[in-house]
C-alpha positions as CSV (number, residue, x, y, z in Angstrom):
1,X,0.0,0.0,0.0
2,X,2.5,2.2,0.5
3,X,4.2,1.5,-2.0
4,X,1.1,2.6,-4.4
5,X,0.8,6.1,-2.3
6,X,4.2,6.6,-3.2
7,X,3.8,6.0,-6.8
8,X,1.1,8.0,-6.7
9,X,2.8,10.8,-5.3
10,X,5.8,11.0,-7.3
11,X,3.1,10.9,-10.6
12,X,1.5,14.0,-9.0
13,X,5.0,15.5,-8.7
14,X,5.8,15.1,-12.7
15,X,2.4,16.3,-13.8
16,X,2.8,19.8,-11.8
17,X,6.7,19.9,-12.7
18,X,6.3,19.6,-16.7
19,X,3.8,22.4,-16.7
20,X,6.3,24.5,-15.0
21,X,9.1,23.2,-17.3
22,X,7.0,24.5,-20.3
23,X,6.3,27.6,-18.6
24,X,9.8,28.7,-17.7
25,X,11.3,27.5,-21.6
26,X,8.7,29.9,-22.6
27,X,9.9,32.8,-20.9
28,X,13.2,32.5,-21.6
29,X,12.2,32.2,-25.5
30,X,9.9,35.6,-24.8
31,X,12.8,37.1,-23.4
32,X,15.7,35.4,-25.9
33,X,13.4,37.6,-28.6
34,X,13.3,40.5,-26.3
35,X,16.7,40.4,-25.7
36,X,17.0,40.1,-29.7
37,X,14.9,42.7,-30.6
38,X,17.0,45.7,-28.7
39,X,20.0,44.3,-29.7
40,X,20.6,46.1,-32.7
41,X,20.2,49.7,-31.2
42,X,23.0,48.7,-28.8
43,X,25.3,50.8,-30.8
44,X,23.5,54.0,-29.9
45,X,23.1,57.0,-32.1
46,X,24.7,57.5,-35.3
47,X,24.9,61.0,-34.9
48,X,28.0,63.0,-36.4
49,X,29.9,64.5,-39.6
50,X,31.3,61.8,-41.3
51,X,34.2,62.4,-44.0
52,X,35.7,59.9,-46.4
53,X,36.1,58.7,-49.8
54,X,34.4,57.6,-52.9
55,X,35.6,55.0,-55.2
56,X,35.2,53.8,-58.7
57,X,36.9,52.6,-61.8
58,X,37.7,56.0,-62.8
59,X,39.2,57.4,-59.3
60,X,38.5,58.6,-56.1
61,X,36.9,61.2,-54.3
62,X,36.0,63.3,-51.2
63,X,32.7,63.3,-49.7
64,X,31.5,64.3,-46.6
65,X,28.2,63.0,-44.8
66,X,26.2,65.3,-42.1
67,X,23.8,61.9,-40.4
68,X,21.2,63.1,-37.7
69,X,19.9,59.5,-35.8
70,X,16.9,60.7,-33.9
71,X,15.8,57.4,-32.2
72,X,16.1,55.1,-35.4
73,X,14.4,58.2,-37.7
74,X,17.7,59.3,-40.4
75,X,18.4,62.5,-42.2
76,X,21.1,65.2,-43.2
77,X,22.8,65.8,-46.0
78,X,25.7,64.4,-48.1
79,X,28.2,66.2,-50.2
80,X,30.4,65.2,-52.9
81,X,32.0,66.7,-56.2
82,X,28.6,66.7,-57.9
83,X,27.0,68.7,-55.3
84,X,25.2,68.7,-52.1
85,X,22.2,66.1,-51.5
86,X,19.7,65.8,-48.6
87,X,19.1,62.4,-47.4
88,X,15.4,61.0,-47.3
89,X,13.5,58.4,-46.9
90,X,16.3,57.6,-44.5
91,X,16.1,53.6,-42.8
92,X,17.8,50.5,-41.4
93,X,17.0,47.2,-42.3
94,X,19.4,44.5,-41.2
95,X,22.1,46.7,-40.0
96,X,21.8,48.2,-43.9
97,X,21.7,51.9,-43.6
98,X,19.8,53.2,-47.0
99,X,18.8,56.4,-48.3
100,X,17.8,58.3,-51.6
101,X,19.7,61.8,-52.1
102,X,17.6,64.7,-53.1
103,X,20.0,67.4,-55.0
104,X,20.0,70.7,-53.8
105,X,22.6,72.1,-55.1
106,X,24.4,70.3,-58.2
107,X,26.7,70.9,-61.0
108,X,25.1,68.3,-63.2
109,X,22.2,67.9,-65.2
110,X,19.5,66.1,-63.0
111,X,19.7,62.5,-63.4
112,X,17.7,59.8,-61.5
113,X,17.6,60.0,-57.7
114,X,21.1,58.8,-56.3
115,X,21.2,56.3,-53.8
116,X,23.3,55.8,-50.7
117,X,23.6,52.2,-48.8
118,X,26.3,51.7,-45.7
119,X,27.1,49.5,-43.0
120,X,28.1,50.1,-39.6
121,X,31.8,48.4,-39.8
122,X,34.5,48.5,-36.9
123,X,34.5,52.6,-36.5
124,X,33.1,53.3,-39.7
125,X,30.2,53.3,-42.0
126,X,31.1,51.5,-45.7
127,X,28.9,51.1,-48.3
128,X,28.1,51.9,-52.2
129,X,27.0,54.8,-53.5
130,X,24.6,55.2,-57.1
131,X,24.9,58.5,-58.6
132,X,22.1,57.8,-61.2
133,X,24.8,56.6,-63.8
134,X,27.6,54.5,-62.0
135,X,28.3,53.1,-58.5
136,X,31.2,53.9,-56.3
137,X,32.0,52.1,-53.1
138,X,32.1,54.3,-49.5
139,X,34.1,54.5,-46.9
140,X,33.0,57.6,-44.2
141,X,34.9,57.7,-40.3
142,X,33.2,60.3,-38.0
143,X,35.4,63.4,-38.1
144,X,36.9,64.2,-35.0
145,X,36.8,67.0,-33.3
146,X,40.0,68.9,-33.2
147,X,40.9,70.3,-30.0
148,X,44.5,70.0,-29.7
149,X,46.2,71.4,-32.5
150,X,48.5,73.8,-31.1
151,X,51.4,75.1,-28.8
152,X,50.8,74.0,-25.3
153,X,52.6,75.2,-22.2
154,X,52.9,72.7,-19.7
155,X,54.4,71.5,-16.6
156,X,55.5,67.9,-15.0
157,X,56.0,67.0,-10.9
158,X,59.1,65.9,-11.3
159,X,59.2,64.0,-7.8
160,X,57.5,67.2,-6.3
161,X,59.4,69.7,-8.6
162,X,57.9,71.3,-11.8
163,X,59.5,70.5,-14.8
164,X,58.5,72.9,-17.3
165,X,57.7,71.9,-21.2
166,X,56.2,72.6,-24.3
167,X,54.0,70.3,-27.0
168,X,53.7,71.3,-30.5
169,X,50.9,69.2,-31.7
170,X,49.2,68.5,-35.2
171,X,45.8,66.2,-35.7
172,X,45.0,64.2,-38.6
173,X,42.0,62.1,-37.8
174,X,43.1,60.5,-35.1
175,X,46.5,60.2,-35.3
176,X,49.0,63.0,-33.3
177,X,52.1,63.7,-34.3
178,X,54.2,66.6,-33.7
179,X,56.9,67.5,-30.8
180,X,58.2,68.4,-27.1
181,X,61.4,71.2,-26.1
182,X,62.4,71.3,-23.1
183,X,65.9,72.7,-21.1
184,X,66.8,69.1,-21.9
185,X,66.2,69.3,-25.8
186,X,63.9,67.9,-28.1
187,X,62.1,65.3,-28.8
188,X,60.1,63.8,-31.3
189,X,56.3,62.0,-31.5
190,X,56.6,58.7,-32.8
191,X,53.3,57.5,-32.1
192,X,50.0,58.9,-30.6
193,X,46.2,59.2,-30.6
194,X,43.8,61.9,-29.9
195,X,40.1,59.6,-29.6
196,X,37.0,60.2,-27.0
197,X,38.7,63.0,-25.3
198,X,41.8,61.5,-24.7
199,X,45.4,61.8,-25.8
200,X,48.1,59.2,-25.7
201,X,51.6,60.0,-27.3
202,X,54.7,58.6,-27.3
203,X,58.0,61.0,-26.7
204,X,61.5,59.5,-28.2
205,X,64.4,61.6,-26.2
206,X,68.1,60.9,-25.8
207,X,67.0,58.8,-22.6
208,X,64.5,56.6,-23.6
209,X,61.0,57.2,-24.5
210,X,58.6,59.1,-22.4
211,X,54.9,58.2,-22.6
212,X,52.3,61.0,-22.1
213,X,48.5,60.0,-21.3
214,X,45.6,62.7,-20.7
215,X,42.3,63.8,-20.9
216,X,40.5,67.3,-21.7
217,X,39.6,69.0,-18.7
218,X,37.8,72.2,-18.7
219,X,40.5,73.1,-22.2
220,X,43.5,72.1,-20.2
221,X,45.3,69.2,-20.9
222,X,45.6,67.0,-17.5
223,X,47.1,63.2,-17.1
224,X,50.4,60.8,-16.7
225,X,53.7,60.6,-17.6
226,X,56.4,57.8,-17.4
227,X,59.4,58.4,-18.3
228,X,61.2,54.9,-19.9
229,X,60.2,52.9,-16.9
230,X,62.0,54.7,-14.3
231,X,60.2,57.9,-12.8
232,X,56.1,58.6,-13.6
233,X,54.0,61.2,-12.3
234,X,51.7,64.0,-13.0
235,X,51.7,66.4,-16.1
236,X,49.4,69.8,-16.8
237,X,49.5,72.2,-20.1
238,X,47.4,75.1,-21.6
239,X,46.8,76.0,-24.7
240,X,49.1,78.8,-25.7
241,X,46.7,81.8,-26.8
């Protein structure tokens, strides 16, 4: 007999556990799809000026795209030897960003509505390009925002005593180049970056190389220095007026 309540018992067991079973597999297929659904606006806004190049059997050329994202709705304009072209009917499909260009100002006879179709690669958008007669492949970075080319004035601790320097510093895209003087001499920039705010160079003196690390605060460069392993600290500069 007890044998039978038992059996009993454990059936009673498996018919409320399998319900539950189906249950929770369907939530976490609702929420795999949720979870699919907002992935592709994980990227956040494509907002920004974008400047590249255009390329086709004939050559390349400059062309500069102005993208507003407002919450997945697209437009701006984009320019390019032929003129200047507002984007419409702006939308993504797949992760393909496609638009039709509406001249506003050209240089050419009108011709069939251009089209424009990119993909958000790495840290750029690349695509093709239809000008009404050929087709021309894309290739657009966001511009960045130049706020160190200059002459800077600035000043190390030096194991609590200021060092005085100066930076002489030229952007091209992301890439600093450029050079340091000091009492000591000067040296060179063999490598550096100016991206999100933030600057990383590379000095190469007499004495080894000297690596400089800051951010923007309130237009005054402020970060880290180590010099070839062997003494780091603190370094400050403002832009020279």
């Amino acid at each position: 007999m007890k044998g039978t309540l038992m059996k009993l018992n454990l059936l009673a067991t498996l018919r409320l556990l399998v319900p539950l079973a189906v249950i929770g597999l369907m939530a976490l297929t609702v929420t795999g799809q949720q979870l699919s659904t907002v992935q592709p606006n994980a990227q956040g806004s494509l907002t920004g000026k974008y400047e590249g190049t255009a390329k086709d059997s004939t050559g390349e050329t400059k062309v500069t795209l102005d993208l507003v994202d407002e919450s997945g709705k697209f437009s701006g304009t984009f320019a390019t030897q032929l003129g200047i072209f507002k984007l419409v009917k702006g939308q993504m499909a797949d992760g393909l960003l496609s638009f039709e260009l509406e001249i506003t100002k050209s240089r050419v006879p009108p011709r069939p509505s251009p089209r424009l179709s990119l993909r958000l690669k790495d840290d750029k958008l690349a695509g093709t390009l239809w000008d009404g007669v050929k087709t021309s492949d894309i290739e657009l970075r966001k511009a960045v925002k130049d706020e160190i080319a200059g002459e800077w004035d600035a000043v190390a601790d030096a194991q609590g005593q200021p060092f005085p320097f100066s930076l002489s510093l030229k952007l091209d895209g992301d890439k600093v180049s450029g050079s340091s003087s000091s009492q000591l001499g000067t040296s060179n920039i063999s490598t550096g970056t100016w991206k999100d705010g933030k600057l990383a160079i590379m000095l190469e003196s007499g004495s080894g190389q000297i690596a400089l690390i800051a951010t923007m605060v309130e237009g005054k460069l402020s970060g880290d220095y180590d010099f070839a392993g062997q003494t780091s600290g603190k370094w400050v500069a403002t832009k020279k007026k």
